[in-house]
N, C-alpha and C positions, 0 to 999 in steps of 0.2 A: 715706722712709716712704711708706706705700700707703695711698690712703684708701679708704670703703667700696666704691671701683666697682673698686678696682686698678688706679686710677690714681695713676701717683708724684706727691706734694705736692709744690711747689719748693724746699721746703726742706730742711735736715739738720743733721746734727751731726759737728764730727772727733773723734777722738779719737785722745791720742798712742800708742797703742801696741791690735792686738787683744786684750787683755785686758781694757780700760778699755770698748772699743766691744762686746764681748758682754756687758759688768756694765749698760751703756746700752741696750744690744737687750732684755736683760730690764724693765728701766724702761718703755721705749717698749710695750712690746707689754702692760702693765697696759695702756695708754690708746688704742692701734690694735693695729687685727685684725692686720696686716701690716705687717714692717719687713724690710726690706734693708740688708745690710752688705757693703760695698764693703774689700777691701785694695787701699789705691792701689800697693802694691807690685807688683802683681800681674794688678791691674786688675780682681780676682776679685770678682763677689758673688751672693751667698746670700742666698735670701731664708725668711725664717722667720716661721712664723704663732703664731696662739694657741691653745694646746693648746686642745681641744674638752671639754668640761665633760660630763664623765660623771652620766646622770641617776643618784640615790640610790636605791636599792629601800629599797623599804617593806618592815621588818616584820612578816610576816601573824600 
């Protein structure tokens, strides 16, 4: 996980299989702007933000 400057925290999470770690990517990213998900298979990772919150129009 990334904190506000986009720099990665020391921490993280595994999980067993990517299924489980995108259901978690979703989780993390209600509570940080940015997450990253690593396949250690692979060594691949993608990093994913938080969709940007569309202002509502007003009514006239």
């Amino acid at each position: 996980m990334l904190d506000d400057e986009g720099k990665r925290l020391p921490w993280g999470y595994s999980c067993g299989s990517m299924e489980r770690a995108l259901k978690r990517k979703d989780q993390m990213l209600e509570k940080y702007h940015e997450v990253v998900v690593r396949d250690n298979a692979t060594r691949k990772e993608k990093r994913y933000q938080k969709p940007e919150k569309k202002p509502r129009c007003k009514d006239e």
